[in-house]
N, CA, C and O atoms as a GROMACS GRO file, in nm:
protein
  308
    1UNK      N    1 -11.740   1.479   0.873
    1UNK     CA    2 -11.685   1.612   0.858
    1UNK      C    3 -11.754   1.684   0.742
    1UNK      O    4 -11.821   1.617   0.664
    2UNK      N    5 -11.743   1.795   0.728
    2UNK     CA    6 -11.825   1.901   0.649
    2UNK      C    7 -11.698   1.960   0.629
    2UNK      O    8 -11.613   1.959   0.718
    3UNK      N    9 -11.676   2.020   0.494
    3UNK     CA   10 -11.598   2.128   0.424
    3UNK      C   11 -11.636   2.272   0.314
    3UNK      O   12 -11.683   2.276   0.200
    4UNK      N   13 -11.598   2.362   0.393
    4UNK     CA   14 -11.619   2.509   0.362
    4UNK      C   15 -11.452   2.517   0.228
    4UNK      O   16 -11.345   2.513   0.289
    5UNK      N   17 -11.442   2.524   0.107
    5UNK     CA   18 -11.331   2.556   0.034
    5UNK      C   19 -11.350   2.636  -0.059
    5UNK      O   20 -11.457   2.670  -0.110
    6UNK      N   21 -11.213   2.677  -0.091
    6UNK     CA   22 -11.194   2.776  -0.218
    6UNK      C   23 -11.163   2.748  -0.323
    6UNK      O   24 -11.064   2.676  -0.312
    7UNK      N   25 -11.184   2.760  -0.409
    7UNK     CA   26 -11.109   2.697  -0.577
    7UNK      C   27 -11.072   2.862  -0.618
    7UNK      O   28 -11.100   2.967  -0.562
    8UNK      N   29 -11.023   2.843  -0.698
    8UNK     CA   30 -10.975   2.901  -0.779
    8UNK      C   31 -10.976   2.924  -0.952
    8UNK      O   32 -10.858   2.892  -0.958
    9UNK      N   33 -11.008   2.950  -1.085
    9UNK     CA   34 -10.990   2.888  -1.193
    9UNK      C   35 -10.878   2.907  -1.262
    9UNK      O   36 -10.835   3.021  -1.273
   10UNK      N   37 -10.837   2.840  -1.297
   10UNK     CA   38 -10.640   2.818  -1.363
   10UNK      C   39 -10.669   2.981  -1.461
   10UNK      O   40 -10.781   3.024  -1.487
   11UNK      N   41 -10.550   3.043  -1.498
   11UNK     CA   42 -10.582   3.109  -1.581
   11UNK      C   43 -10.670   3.262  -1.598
   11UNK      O   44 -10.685   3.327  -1.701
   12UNK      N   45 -10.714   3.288  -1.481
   12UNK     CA   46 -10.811   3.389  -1.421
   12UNK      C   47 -10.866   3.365  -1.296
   12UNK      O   48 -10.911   3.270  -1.232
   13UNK      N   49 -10.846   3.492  -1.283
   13UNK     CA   50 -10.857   3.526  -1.102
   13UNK      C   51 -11.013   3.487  -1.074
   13UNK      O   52 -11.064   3.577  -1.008
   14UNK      N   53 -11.092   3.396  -1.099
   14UNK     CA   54 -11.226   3.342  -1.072
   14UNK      C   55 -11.211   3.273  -0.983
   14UNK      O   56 -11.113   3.199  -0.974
   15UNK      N   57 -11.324   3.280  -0.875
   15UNK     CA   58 -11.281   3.172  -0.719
   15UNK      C   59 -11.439   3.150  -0.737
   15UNK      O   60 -11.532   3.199  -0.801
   16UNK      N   61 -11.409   3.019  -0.619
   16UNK     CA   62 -11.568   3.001  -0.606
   16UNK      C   63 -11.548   2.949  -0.483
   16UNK      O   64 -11.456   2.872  -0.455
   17UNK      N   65 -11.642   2.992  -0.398
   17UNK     CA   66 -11.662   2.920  -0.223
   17UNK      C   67 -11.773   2.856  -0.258
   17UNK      O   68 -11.864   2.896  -0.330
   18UNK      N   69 -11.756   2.726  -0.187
   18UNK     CA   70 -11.853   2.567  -0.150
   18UNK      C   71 -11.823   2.552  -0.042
   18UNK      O   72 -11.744   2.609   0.034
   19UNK      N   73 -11.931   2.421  -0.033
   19UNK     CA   74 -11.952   2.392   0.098
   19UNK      C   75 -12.012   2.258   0.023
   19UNK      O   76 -12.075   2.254  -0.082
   20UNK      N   77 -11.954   2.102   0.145
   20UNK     CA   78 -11.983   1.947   0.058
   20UNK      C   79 -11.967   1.900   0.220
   20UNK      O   80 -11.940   1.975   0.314
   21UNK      N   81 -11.988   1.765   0.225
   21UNK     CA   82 -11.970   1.620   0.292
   21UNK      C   83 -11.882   1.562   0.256
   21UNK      O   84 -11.828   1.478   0.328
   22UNK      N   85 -11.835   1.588   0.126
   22UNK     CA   86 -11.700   1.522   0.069
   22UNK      C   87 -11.652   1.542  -0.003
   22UNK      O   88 -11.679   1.509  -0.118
   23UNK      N   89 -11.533   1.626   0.047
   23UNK     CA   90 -11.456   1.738  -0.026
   23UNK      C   91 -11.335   1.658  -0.137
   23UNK      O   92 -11.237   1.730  -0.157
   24UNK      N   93 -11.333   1.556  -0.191
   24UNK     CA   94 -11.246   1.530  -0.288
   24UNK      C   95 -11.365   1.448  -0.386
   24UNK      O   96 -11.333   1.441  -0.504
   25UNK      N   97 -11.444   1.412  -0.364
   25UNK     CA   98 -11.578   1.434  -0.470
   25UNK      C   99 -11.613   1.512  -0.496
   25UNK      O  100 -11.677   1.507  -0.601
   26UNK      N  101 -11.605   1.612  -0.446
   26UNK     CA  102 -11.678   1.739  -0.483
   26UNK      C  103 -11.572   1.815  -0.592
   26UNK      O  104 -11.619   1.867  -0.694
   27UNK      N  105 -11.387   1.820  -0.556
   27UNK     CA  106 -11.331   1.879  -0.616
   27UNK      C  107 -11.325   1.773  -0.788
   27UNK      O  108 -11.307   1.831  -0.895
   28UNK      N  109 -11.337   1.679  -0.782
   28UNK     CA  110 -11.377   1.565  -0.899
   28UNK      C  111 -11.483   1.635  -0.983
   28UNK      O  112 -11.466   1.648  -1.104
   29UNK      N  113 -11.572   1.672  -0.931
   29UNK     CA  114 -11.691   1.740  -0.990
   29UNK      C  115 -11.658   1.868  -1.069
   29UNK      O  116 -11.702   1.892  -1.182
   30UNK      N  117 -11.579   1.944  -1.000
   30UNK     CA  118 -11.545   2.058  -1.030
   30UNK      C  119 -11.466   2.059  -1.174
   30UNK      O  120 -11.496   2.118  -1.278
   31UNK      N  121 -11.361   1.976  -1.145
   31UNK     CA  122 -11.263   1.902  -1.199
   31UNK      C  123 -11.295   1.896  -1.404
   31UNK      O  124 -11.244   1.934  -1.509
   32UNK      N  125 -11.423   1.813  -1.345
   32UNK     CA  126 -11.481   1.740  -1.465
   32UNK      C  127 -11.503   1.864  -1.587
   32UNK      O  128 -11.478   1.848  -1.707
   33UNK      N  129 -11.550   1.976  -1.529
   33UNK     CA  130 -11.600   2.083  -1.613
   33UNK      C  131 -11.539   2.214  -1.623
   33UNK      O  132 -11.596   2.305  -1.684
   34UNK      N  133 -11.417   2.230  -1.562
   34UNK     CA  134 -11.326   2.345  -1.557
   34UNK      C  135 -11.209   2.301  -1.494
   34UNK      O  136 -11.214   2.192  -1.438
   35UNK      N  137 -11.075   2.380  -1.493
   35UNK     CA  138 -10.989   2.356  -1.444
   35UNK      C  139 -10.952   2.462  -1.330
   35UNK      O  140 -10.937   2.584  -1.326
   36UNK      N  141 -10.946   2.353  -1.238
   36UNK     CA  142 -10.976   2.421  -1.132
   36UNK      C  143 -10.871   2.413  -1.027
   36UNK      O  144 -10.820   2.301  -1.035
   37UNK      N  145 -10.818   2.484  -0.934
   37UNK     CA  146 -10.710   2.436  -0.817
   37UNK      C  147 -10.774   2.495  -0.687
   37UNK      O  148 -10.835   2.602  -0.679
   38UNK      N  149 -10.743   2.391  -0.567
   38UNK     CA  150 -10.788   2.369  -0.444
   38UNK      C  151 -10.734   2.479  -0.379
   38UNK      O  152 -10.618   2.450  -0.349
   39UNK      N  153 -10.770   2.625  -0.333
   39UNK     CA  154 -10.653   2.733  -0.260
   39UNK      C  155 -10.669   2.684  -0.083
   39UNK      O  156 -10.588   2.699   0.009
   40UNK      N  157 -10.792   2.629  -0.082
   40UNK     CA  158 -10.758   2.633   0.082
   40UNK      C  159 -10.896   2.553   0.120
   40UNK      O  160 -10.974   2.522   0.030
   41UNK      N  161 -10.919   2.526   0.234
   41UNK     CA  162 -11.067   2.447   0.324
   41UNK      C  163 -11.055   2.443   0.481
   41UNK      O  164 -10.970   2.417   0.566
   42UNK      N  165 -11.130   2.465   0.477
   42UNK     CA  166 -11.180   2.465   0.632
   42UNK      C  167 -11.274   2.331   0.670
   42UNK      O  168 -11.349   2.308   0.574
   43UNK      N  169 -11.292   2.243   0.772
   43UNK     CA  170 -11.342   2.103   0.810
   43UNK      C  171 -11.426   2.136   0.951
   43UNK      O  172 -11.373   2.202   1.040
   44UNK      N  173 -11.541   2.094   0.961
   44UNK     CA  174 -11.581   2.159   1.056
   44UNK      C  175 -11.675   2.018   1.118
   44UNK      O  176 -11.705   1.930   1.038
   45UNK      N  177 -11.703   2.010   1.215
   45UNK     CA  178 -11.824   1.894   1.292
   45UNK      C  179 -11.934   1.868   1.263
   45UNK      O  180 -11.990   1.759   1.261
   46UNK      N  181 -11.985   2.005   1.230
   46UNK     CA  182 -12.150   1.948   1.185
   46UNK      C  183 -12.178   2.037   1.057
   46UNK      O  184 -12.101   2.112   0.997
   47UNK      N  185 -12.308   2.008   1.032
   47UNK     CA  186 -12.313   2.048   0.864
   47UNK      C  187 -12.352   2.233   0.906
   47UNK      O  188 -12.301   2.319   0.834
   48UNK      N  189 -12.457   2.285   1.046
   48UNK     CA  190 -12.455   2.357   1.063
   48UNK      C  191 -12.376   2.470   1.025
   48UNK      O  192 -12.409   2.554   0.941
   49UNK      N  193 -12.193   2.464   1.137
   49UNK     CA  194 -12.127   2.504   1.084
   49UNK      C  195 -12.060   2.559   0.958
   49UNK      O  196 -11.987   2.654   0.932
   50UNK      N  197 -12.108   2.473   0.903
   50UNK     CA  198 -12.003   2.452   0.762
   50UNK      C  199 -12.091   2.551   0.645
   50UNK      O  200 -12.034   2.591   0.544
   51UNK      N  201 -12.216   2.580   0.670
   51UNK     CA  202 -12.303   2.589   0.573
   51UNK      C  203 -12.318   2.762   0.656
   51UNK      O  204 -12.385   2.837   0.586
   52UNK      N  205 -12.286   2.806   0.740
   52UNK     CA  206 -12.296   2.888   0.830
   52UNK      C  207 -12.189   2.967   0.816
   52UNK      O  208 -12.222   3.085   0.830
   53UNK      N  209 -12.103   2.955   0.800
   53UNK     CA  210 -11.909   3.000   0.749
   53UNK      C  211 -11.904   3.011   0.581
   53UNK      O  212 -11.825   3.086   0.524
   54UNK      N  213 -12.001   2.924   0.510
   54UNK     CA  214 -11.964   2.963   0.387
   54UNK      C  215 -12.098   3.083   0.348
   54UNK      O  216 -12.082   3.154   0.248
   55UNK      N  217 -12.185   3.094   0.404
   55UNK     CA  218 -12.286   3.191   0.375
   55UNK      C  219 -12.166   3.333   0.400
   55UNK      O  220 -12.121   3.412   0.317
   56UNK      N  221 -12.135   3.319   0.570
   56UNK     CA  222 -12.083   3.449   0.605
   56UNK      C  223 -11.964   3.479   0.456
   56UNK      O  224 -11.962   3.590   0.401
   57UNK      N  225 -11.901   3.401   0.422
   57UNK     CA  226 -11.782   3.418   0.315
   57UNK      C  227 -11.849   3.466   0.203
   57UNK      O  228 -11.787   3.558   0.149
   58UNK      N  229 -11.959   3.434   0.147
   58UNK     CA  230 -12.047   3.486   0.046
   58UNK      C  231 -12.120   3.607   0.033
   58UNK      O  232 -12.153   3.670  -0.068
   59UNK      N  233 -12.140   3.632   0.176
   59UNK     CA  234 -12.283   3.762   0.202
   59UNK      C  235 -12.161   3.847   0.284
   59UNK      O  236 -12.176   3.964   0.248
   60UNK      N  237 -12.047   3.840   0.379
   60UNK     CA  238 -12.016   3.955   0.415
   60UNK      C  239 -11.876   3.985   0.345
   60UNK      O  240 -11.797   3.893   0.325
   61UNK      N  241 -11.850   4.098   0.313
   61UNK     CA  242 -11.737   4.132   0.243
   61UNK      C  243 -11.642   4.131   0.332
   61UNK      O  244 -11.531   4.118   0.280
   62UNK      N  245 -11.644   4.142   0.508
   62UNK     CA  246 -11.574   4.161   0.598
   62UNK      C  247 -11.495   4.004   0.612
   62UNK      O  248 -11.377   3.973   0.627
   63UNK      N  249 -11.621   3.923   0.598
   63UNK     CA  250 -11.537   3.829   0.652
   63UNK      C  251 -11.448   3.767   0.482
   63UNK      O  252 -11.326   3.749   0.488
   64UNK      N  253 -11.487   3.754   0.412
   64UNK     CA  254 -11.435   3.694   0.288
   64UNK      C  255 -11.268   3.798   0.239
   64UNK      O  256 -11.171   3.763   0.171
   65UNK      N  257 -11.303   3.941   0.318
   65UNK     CA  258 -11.136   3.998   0.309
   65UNK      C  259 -11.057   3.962   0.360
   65UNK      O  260 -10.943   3.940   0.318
   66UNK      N  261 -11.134   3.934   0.543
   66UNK     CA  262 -11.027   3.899   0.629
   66UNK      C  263 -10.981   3.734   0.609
   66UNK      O  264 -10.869   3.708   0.652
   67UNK      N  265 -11.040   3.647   0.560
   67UNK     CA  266 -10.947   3.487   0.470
   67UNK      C  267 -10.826   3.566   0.374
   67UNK      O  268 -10.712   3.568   0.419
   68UNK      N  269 -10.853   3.630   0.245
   68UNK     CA  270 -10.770   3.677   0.169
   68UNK      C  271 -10.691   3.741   0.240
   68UNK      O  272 -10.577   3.714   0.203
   69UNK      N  273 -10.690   3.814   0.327
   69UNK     CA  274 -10.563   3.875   0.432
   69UNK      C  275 -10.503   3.716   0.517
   69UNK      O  276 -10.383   3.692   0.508
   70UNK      N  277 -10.544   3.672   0.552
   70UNK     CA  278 -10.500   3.557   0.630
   70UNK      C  279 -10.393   3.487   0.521
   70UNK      O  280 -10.270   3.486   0.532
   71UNK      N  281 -10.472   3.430   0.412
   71UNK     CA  282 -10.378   3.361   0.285
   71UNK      C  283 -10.304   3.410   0.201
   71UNK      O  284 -10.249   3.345   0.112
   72UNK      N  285 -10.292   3.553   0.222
   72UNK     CA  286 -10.197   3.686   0.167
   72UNK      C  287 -10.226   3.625   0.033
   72UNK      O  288 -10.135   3.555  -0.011
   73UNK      N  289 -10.345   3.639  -0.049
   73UNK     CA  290 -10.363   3.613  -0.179
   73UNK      C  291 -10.436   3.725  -0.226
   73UNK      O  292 -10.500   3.801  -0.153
   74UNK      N  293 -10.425   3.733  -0.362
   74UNK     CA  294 -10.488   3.850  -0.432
   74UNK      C  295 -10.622   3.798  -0.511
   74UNK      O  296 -10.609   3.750  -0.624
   75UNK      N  297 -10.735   3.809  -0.457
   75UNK     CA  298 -10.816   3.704  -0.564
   75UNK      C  299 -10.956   3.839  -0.608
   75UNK      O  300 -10.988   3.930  -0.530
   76UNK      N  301 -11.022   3.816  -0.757
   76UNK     CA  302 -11.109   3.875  -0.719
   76UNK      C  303 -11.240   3.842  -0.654
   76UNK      O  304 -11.280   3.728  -0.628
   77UNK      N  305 -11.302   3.954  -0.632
   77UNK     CA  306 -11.444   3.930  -0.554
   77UNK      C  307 -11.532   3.893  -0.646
   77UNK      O  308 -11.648   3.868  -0.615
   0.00000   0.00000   0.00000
């Protein structure tokens, strides 16, 4: 499985979208050097996907609103 997720940083509205092979190593990583909380992930079949969904979340503003409308969260861009 492949994972597309959101963090968040404790304390300020800072997010960051990734994309891993192994999404609780990866949040370990994160972990290590900021404090960070898990808001959401998406799991997908191939790495294609996964790397394909987090570009669109990065490069189009359309799609990265319509998640924040989905998770009724206020985050900034």
């Amino acid at each position: 499985m492949y994972y597309v997720y959101l963090l968040k940083e404790k304390g300020s509205n800072k997010t960051y979208i990734g994309f891993t092979a192994n999404l609780e190593q990866r949040l370990k990583q994160h972990k290590a050097t900021k404090e960070i909380e898990l808001i959401y992930y998406e799991a997908y079949k191939t790495e294609k996907e996964a790397r394909d969904r987090e570009r669109k979340l990065k490069m189009y503003g359309s799609a990265w609103r319509a998640l924040r409308q989905r998770l009724r969260i206020s985050l900034s861009e």
